[in-house]
C-alpha positions, 0 to 999 in steps of 0.5 A: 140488478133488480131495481126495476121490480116494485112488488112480488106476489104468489100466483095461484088459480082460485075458483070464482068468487074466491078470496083467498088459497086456490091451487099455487102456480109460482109467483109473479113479479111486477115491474117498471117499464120506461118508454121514452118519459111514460112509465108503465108496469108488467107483470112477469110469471115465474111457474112452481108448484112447490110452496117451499120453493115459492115461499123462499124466492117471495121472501128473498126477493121481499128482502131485496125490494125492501133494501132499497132506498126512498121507497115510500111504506106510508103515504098520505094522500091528499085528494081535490075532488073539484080539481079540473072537471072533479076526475081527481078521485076517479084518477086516484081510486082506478090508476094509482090505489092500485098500484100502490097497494101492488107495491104494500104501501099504506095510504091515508086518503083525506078528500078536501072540502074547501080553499085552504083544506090541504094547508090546515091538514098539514100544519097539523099532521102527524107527519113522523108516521108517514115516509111522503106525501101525495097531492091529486089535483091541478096546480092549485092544489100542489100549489097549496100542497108546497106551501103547507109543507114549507110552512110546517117545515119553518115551524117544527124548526121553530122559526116564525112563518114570515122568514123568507131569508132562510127557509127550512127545506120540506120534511118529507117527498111529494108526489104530484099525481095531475088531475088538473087543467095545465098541471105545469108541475107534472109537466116539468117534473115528469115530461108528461100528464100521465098519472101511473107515471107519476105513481111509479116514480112515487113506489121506486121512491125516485127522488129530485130537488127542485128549487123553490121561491118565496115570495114576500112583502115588507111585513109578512110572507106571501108564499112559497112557490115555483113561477109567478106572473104580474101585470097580464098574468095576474089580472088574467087570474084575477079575472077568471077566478071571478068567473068560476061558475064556467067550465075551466077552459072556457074560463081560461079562453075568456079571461084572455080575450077579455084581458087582452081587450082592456091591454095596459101597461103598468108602471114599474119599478123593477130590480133584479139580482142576475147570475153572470155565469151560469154552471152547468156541471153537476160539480159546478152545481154544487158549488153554485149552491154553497156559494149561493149567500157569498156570491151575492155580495158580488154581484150588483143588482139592476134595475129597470123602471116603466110600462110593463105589460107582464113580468114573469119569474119562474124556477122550474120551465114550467112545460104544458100541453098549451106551452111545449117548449115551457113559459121559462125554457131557460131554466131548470128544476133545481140549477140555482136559477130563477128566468126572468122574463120582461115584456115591455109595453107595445102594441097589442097585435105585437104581444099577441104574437109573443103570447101565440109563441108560446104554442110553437116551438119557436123562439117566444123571447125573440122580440125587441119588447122581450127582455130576459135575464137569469137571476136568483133575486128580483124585486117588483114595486108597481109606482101608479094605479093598476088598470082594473079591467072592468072590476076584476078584482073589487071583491079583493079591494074590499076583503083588504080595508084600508088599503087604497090599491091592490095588485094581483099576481099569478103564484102557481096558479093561485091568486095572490095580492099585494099593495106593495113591492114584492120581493121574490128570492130563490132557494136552491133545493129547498123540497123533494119532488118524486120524479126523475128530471126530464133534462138528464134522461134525454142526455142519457138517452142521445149518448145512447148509440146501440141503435 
C-alpha cells in the first residue's frame, strides 16, 4: 500500500543559514504521482512533536521502502555534456541529482570527454558496486551506453565480442535521463521527454525488457541496438554528422533538403525472416519467446532485389516529437518483433509525401512504394555503387583503406559503415530499461470505467 512513497525524512524548522538540528515538526513523506505518462513528486507532512514517535515511524517506514524490489542504492551515472545544445549537466544537477539523493541513492557521475568515452568507461567498470546504470544525453549517447553494456556482458561470459548468435543479456538496469535533440528511446520508453519522469521510474526501480538487435557482418559485429536505417536514412547521417560545426536542428533540416535533391535509389539485395502469426497475450509472448530458435527453421525466408530508396528495421516504435505515431508503429518494446519497413523507388514528390507522413497521425505506410512486414531477421546486401551525394562520406572511404565502396547506416542515430552485406537479428529481452511500457498503461487506463 505504500508503493508509491520513495523517500521519508524528519521535518524540522531551522534558523537561517543552518545545517543541521532545528526544532522538530514530525516527518514527511515524498511520493510519485502519475499524471497521464508524467510522473511527479509530492510531499506530504505528517505533524509530531515528539522525537520517539518520529524516530519510529521514520525507521519503519524506512524498513518498508527498503523491502521493495529493483530500487536502485548505487547508480552510475554517465553525463554527455555535448549532448543537443550542452543542457545535459544542467538537466542532471538541477532535475534528477536531487531527486535521487531525496530517495539515498549513491551516485558516481563521470562527464565524457569524447566518442567512445562511455564505451571505455564501461568495459572496464566495476560494475558489482553498482545496482544500475544512467545515461544523460540523446540517442547517441544510449546508443553508445547499450553497446558498452552488451559488450561488457559478452565478455564477463567469456564469449568473444563478434558473437551475434547468442548475445548475453545486459548486467545491470539503464536509466535513460533525455537531454538529446529526438530522444527516440525516452520517447518510447516513457511516452514523454520529461527528465524527472525518467528519474522517478529509476528511484521506484520500475523495470521493462526491450529486445534489442545486433547488427553485424561477415567477420565481425557491428552493434548492438534498437532501429537502423539504410539508403535515405543513412546518407541522411552521413551527411549531417559532416556538418557538425552547425547547430543540430539545423543540421538536421539541411541534410534532408540536401539528401532529398540528390534522391537515388540503391540496388539491393533484401532478405527477410517474417513472423506469420503474430502473439499478443502475455502468455502467448512467453512462448513466442522460448520457441523463438525452434520456430525459425519453420519458417521460410523471402526475398526481394531492386532500387530502393530507404530500408528501415526498428525493434522499438521509435516515438518522437517530429514522428507521434513513431517511424515503426507496428511494433513494440519487447514483443519478439522487428518492423520492417521497405520503400521502393518513386518519385521524389511521392516519397516526400511519405516522409511528411510521419508528422501526422496518418497512415505513412499507405503507398503503393511502401512495403512493410514483421519479422525477427533480415539481411541487407547493396549489388552497385551507393550514390555518394556530393562526398558525404569521403572521409569515411579513407578511414577504411583497401575498401573500394562503403555504405552508411543509421544505427541509433550513430553512423556506422559496411562494405558488405549487413545481417540484423533480433534478440528478445535482451536488457532492462527502467521505465514502465507506455502500451500497457494506456489499456489499464481505457478499462478504467469510474469516470
Amino acid at each position: 500500500m505504500l508503493k508509491d512513497i520513495f523517500s521519508v525524512k524528519l521535518k524540522r524548522r531551522r534558523m537561517a543559514g543552518q545545517e543541521k538540528g532545528g526544532t522538530l515538526l514530525g516527518i514527511t513523506v515524498f511520493v510519485c504521482i502519475r499524471k497521464g505518462h508524467k510522473l511527479k513528486d509530492n510531499a506530504i507532512d505528517f505533524y509530531n512533536l515528539s522525537e520517539d514517535f518520529c524516530d519510529i515511524w521514520l525507521r519503519q517506514l524506512k524498513d518498508i521502502l527498503n523491502g521493495f524490489p529493483n530500487r536502485p542504492k548505487s547508480l552510475k551515472v554517465i553525463i554527455n555534456p555535448h549532448s543537443h545544445k550542452g543542457e545535459a549537466p544542467n538537466v542532471y544537477y538541477r532535475h534528477v541529482a536531487p531527486l535521487l539523493k531525496l530517495a539515498d541513492i549513491q551516485t558516481h557521475v563521470t562527464e565524457t570527454n569524447y566518442k567512445g568515452h562511455a564505451l571505455a568507461l564501461l568495459k572496464e567498470c566495476e560494475l558489482q558496486e553498482y545496482d544500475g546504470i544512467v545515461c544523460v544525453g540523446g540517442d547517441g549517447s544510449v546508443s553508445e551506453v547499450v553497446h558498452g553494456l552488451l559488450l561488457r556482458a559478452q565478455m564477463d561470459a567469456g564469449k568473444t565480442v563478434n558473437d551475434s548468435l547468442s548475445p548475453v543479456r545486459a548486467p545491470l538496469p539503464l536509466g535513460i535521463i533525455p537531454a538529446g535533440t529526438t530522444n527516440t528511446m525516452a520517447y518510447s520508453l516513457h511516452g514523454i521527454r520529461h527528465s524527472v519522469t525518467a528519474a522517478l521510474h529509476i528511484i521506484m526501480g520500475n523495470i521493462q525488457p526491450v529486445d534489442a538487435c545486433t547488427f553485424s557482418t561477415e567477420d565481425k559485429l557491428l552493434r548492438f541496438g534498437f532501429s537502423s536505417m539504410f539508403g535515405f536514412g543513412g546518407q541522411t547521417l552521413a551527411l549531417a554528422e559532416k556538418h557538425r560545426w552547425m547547430p543540430s536542428s539545423q543540421r538536421r533540416d539541411f541534410a534532408v533538403i540536401k539528401t532529398l535533391a540528390v534522391l537515388k535509389a540503391d540496388s539491393c539485395d533484401l532478405s527477410f525472416l517474417p513472423i506469420n502469426n503474430r502473439q499478443s497475450t502475455s502468455h502467448q509472448k512467453k512462448k513466442n519467446k522460448d520457441n523463438f530458435l525452434e520456430n525459425e527453421t519453420k519458417d521460410q525466408w523471402q526475398h526481394t532485389q531492386g532500387q530502393l530508396l530507404n530500408v528501415s528495421i526498428m525493434a522499438i516504435p521509435c516515438l518522437c516529437s517530429m514522428a507521434p505515431r513513431g517511424l515503426a508503429p507496428n511494433t513494440r518494446l519487447n514483443d519478439g518483433t522487428m518492423a520492417l519497413v521497405i520503400v521502393h523507388n518513386t518519385s521524389r514528390p511521392e516519397f516526400v509525401k511519405h516522409l511528411k507522413r510521419y508528422a501526422t497521425h496518418k497512415d505513412q505506410f499507405d503507398f503503393p512504394f511502401v512495403e512493410t512486414h514483421l519479422v525477427k531477421e533480415v539481411k541487407l546486401c547493396p549489388q552497385s555503387t551507393s550514390h555518394c551525394g556530393n562526398g558525404l562520406y569521403e572521409n569515411h572511404k579513407e578511414a577504411h583503406t583497401g575498401l573500394s565502396e562503403v555504405h552508411p547506416w543509421n544505427i541509433d542515430g550513430d553512423l556506422q559503415v559496411a562494405s558488405s552485406e549487413v545481417h540484423i537479428r533480433l534478440h528478445p529481452e535482451l536488457i532492462n530499461l527502467y521505465g514502465r511500457n507506455i502500451e500497457e498503461l494506456d489499456e489499464m487506463k481505457a478499462k478504467c470505467s469510474c469516470l
